[in-house]
C-alpha positions in Angstrom: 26.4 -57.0 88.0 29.5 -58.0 90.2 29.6 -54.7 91.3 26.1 -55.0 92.8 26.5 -58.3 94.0 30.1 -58.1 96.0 28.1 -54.9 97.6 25.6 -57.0 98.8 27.9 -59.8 99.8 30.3 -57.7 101.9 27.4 -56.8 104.6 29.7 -53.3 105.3 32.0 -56.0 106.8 35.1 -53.9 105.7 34.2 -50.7 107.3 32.6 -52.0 110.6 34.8 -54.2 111.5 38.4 -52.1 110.3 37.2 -49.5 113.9 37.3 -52.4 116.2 41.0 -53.7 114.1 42.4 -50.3 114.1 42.1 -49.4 118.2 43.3 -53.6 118.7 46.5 -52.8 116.9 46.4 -49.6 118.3 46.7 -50.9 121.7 48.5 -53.8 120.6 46.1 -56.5 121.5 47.1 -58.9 118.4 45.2 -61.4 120.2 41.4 -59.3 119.9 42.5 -58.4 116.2 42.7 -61.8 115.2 39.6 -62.4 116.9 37.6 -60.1 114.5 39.6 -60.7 111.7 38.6 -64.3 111.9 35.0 -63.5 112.5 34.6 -60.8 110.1 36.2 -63.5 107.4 33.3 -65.8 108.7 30.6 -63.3 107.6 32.0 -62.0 104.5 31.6 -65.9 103.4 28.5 -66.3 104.4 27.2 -62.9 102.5 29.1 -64.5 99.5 27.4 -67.5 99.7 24.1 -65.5 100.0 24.7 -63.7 96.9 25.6 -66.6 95.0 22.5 -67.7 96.1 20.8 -64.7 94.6 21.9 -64.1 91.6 21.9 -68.2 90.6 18.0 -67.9 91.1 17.6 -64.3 89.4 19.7 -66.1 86.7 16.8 -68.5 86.2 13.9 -65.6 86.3 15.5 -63.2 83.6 14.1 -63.3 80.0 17.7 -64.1 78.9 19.7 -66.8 80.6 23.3 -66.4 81.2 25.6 -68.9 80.1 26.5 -71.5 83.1 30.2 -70.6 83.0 29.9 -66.7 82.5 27.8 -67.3 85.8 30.8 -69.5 87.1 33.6 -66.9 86.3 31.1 -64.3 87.6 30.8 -65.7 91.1 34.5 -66.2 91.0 34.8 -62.2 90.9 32.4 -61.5 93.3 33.7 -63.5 95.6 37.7 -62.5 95.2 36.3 -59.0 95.0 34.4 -58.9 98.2 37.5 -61.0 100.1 39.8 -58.2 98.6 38.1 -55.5 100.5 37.8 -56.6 103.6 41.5 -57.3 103.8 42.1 -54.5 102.0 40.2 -52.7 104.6 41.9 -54.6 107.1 45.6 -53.7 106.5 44.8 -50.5 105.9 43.4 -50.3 109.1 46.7 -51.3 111.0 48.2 -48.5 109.2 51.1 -50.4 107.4 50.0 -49.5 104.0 53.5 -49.4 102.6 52.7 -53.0 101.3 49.6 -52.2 99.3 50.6 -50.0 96.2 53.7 -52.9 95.9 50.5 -55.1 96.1 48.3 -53.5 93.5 51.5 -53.2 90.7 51.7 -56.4 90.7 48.3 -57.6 90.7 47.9 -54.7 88.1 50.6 -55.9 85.8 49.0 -59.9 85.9 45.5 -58.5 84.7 46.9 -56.5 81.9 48.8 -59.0 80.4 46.5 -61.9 81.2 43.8 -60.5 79.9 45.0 -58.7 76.9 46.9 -62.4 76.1 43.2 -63.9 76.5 41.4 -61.8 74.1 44.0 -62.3 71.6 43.6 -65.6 71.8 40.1 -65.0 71.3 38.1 -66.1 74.8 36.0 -63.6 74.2 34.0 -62.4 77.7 35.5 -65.8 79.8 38.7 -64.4 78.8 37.9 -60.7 80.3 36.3 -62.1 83.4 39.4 -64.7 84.0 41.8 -62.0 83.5 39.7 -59.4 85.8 39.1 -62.0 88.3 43.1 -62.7 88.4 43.2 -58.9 90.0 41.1 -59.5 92.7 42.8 -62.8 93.5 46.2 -62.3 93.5 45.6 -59.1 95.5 43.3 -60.9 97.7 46.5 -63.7 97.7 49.3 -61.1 98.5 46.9 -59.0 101.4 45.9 -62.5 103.3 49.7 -62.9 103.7 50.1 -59.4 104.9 47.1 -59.9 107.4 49.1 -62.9 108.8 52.2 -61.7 108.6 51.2 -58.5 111.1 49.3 -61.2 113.2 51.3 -63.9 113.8 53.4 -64.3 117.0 52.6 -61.1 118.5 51.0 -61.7 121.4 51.1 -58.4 123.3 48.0 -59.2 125.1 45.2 -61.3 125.5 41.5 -60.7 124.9 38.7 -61.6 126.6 35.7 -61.3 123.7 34.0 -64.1 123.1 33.0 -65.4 119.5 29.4 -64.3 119.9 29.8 -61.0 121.1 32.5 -60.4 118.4 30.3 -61.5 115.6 27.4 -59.0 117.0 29.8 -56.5 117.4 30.9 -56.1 114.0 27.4 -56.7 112.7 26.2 -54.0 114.4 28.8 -51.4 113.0 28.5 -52.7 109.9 25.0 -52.4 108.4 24.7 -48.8 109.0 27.3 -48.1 106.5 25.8 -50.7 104.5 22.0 -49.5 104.2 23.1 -46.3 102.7 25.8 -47.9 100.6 23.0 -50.3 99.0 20.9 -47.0 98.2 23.7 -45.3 96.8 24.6 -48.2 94.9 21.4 -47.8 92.9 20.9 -44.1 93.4 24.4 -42.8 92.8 26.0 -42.3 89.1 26.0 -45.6 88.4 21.9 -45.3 88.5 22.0 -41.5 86.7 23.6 -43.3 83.9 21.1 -46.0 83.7 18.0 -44.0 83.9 19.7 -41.4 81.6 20.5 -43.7 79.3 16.8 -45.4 79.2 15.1 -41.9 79.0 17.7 -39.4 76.7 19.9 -42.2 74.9 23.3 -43.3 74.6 24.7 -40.3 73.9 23.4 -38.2 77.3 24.4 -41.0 79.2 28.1 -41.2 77.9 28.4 -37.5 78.6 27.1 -38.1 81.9 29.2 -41.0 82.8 32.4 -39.0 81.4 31.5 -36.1 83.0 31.7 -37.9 86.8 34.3 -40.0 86.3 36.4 -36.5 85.7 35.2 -35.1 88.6 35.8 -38.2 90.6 39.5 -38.0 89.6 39.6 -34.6 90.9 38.3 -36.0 93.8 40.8 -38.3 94.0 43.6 -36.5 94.9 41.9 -36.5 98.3 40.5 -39.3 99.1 44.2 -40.9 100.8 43.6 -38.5 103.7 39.4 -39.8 104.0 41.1 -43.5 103.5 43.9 -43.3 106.5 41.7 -41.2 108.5 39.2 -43.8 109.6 41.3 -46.2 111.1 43.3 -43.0 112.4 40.1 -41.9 114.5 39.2 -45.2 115.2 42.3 -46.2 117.2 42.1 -42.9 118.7 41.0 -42.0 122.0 41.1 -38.3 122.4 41.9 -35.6 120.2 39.0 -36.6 117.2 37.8 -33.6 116.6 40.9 -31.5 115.7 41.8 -34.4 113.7 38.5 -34.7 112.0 38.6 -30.6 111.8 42.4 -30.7 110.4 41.9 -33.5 107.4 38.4 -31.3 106.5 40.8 -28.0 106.3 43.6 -29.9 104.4 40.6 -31.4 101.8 39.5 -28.4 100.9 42.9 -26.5 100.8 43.8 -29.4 98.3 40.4 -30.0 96.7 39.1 -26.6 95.9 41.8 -25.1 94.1 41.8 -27.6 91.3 38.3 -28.4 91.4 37.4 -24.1 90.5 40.2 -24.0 88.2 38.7 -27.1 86.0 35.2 -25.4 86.5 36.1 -22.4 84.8 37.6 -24.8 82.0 35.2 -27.1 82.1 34.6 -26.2 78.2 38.4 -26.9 77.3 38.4 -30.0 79.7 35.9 -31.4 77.8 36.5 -30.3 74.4 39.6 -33.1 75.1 37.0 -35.9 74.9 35.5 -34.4 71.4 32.9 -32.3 70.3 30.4 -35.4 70.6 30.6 -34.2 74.4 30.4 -30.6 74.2 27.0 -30.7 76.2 28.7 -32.4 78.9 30.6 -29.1 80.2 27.1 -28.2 82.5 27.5 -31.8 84.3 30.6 -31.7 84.9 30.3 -28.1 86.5 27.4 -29.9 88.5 29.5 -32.6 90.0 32.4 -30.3 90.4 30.5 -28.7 93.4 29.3 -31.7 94.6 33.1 -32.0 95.9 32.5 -29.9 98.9 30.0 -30.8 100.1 30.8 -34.3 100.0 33.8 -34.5 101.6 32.4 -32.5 104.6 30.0 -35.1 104.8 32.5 -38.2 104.3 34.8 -36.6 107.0 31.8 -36.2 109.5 30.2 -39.5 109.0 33.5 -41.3 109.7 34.3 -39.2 112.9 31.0 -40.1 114.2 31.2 -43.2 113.0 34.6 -43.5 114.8 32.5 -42.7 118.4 30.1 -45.7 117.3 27.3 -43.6 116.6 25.7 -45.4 114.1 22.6 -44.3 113.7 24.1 -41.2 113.1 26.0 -42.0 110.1 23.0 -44.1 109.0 21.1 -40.5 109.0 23.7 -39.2 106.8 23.7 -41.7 104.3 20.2 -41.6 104.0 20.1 -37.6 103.9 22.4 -38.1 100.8 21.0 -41.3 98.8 16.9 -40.7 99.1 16.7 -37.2 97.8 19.1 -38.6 94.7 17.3 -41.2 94.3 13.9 -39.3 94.2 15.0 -36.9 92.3 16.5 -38.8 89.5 12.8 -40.5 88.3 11.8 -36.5 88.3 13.6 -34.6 86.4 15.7 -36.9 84.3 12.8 -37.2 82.2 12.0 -33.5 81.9 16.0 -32.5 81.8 17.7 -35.3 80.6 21.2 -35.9 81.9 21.3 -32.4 83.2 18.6 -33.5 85.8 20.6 -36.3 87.2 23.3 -34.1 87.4 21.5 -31.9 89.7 19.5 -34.8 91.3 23.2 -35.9 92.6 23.9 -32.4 93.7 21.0 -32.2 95.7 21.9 -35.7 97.5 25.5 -34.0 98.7 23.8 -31.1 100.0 21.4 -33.1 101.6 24.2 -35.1 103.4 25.9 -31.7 104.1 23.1 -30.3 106.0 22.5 -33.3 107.8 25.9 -33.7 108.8 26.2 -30.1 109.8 23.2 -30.7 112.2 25.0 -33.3 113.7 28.7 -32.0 113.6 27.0 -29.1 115.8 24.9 -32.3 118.1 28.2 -33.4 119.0 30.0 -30.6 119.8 32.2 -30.6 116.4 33.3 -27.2 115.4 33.7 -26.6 111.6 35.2 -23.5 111.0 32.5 -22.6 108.1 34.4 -19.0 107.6 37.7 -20.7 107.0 36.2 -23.0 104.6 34.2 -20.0 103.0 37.5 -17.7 102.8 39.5 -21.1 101.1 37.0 -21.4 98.9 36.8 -17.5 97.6 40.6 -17.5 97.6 40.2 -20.2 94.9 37.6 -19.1 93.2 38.8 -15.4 92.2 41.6 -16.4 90.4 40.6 -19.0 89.0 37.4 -16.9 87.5 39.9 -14.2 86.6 42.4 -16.3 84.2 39.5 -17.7 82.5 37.8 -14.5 82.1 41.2 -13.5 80.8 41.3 -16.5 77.9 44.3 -17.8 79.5 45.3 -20.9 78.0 43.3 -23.9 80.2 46.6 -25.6 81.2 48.3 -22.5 82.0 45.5 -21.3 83.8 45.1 -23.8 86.1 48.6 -24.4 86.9 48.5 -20.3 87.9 45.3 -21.0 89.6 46.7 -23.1 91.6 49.9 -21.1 92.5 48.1 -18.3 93.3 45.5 -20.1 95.8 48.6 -21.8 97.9 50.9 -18.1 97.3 47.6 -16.6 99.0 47.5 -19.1 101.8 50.8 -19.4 102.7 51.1 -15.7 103.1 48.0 -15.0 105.0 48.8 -17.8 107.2 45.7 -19.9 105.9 47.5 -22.7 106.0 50.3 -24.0 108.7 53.9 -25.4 108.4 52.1 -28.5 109.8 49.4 -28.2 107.5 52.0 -28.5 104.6 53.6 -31.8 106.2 50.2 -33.3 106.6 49.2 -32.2 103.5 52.4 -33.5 101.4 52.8 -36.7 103.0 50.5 -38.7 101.4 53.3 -38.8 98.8 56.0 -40.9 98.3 58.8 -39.7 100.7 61.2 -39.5 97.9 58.6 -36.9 96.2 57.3 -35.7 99.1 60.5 -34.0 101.2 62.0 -31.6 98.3 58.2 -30.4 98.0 57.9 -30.2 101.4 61.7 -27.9 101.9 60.8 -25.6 98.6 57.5 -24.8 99.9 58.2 -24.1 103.4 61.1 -21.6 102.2 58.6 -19.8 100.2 56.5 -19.4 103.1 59.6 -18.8 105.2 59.8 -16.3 102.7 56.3 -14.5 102.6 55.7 -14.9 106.4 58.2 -14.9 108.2 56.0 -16.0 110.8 55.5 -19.2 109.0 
């Protein structure tokens, strides 16, 4: 329920407004930044107050009336939630995100041992929510002091947008992230699990839910380059493209290998969660492909989002959340789980078409070949050690050697594309990576 509610209340605050405060620092006009930081703080408390307002009324309709202080703590998280992203959104938009993973240890380490001391001391639910709640508002805390911090007395230049305008401004960018966002928020896993769970049981719907939230961890490993690469093209004025082209190549160099190696092991992957799930290995498989496609269509709907072509990213959100949506009240009731699993497919091949119609609108060339030869490179071996009955672990470990071995030597992937691609680690991690593998590409190409 918070969930839902702090996704209404943030308007799509956090993403419109972080391409106005990414080109302001850019350019260093401090002066405009705090300008739309202010305003965009204004709005985010009036959607807060709106959903407040919402879900104290629902409260009153529903069969079953919430307690008066669960609905108390509950409004507490929305609202620390919803204030967290946007300044979440907001530093990372200025691109000094050293700050935040120091941030989110220590708000990390509060809610572990607040709310594990609560419980203990039997609170019950108050006791989750309070501890829960401390998360979002100590990180909220520790990210309004880094938003002042980067704007106070720097006054590089001075700004001539007036409050109005501002307030507009970031309206306009926002809602049409936050249109398909609402959809997806009831058409994406979080509905599959619901509607799964309503038609096929408890059981279906655990498998389902498991099987995502693996393939949103292998997801994961990319989603630092979609995160920076907003507020990247945002402040940028030339050069988009080959940016937007670049992080796409260096998503699915990372993302594929490891996504067809747990494909081909989906069985042993899931065999770790118990034999209760051993159905689940067909979902997972499902969302596994969803990967591509997906992050295709992330990448295109920020650049063009990036240009300030909304409706255009409003297309692609829509392309993705309506046939999932559809789809999910059709054939989760004749296939069960396996039916939301391919309803969800469908919607990231929806968005994948779309944004390939408007990647080739706007004179963005995605090198499809590349992405097809990447893909096959990862694939083969992959296919091969499991066809093999090479241990799971081992096998995707070699999978993965052999993918990058492959690229490296056919020149698939760039000395740059190696220190783009390895920076998103810590630099004490990241440099002895970076020195091994570019002397093993030294030493297969020596045109590396």
């Amino acid at each position: 329920m918070s969930i839902i509610f702090s996704t209404i209340a943030t308007i799509g605050i956090p993403v419109g407004v972080s391409r106005f405060i990414a080109k302001s620092f850019h350019e260093k006009r401090i002066d405009e930044a705090k300008i739309f930081v202010r305003n965009s703080l204004i709005l985010i408390s009036l959607g807060i107050i709106g959903s407040f307002a919402v879900l104290f009324v629902i409260n009153k309709w529903i069969y079953v009336t919430l307690d008066q202080t669960l609905i108390i703590f509950a409004m507490i998280l929305i609202g620390s939630h919803t204030i967290n992203n946007l300044l979440n959104s907001i530093v990372v938009a200025s691109l000094k995100t050293k700050i935040i993973p120091k941030i989110m240890a220590v708000a990390s380490s509060v809610k572990i041992i607040l709310v594990v001391s609560l419980v203990l001391m039997h609170t019950g639910s108050i006791g989750v929510l309070l501890g829960y709640a401390s998360f979002e508002i100590v990180t909220s805390t520790l990210l309004g002091f880094a938003v002042i911090r980067m704007t106070r007395n720097k006054k590089f230049g001075s700004s001539n947008i007036c409050v109005n305008h501002s307030l507009k401004t970031i309206l306009d960018a926002s809602l049409p992230s936050w249109v398909p966002k609402l959809i997806t928020l009831f058409s994406g896993a979080n509905l599959g699990t619901i509607i799964v769970f309503g038609s096929s049981g408890s059981a279906e719907a655990a498998s389902y839910f498991l099987s995502y939230t693996i393939s949103l961890a292998v997801f994961s490993i990319v989603l630092p380059l979609f995160t920076v690469a907003y507020p990247a093209l945002s402040a940028m004025s030339d050069g988009r493209k080959r940016l937007t082209w670049r992080i796409i190549k260096i998503s699915t160099v990372i993302s594929i290998p490891f996504s067809s190696s747990v494909f081909f092991y989906s069985d042993d992957v899931i065999a770790l969660l118990g034999s209760h799930y051993a159905d689940a290995s067909l979902l997972l498989r499902l969302f596994l492909i969803a990967i591509f496609p997906n992050s295709i269509s992330l990448m295109i709907g920020q650049l063009v989002y990036a240009y300030g072509n909304y409706r255009q990213v409003l297309y692609i959100g829509l392309a993705s959340s309506i046939p999932t949506t559809l789809l999910y009240f059709v054939l989760v009731p004749i296939l069960g789980s396996t039916g939301a699993a391919m309803s969800y497919l469908v919607g990231s091949i929806g968005g994948l078409a779309m944004s390939a119609i408007i990647s080739k609108k706007i004179g963005m060339q995605v090198h499809w070949k590349v992405l097809c030869l990447i893909s096959i490179i990862s694939i083969a071996p992959a296919f091969a050690y499991s066809y093999l009955q090479l241990n799971f672990v081992t096998g995707i470990i070699a999978t993965l050697l052999t993918s990058y071995i492959i690229f490296l030597k056919f020149r698939i992937i760039s000395r740059s594309d190696v220190d783009d691609t390895l920076s998103v680690l810590p630099m004490g991690l990241a440099q002895p990576i970076i020195t091994v593998v570019h002397k093993v590409g030294k030493l297969l190409n020596s045109d590396y």
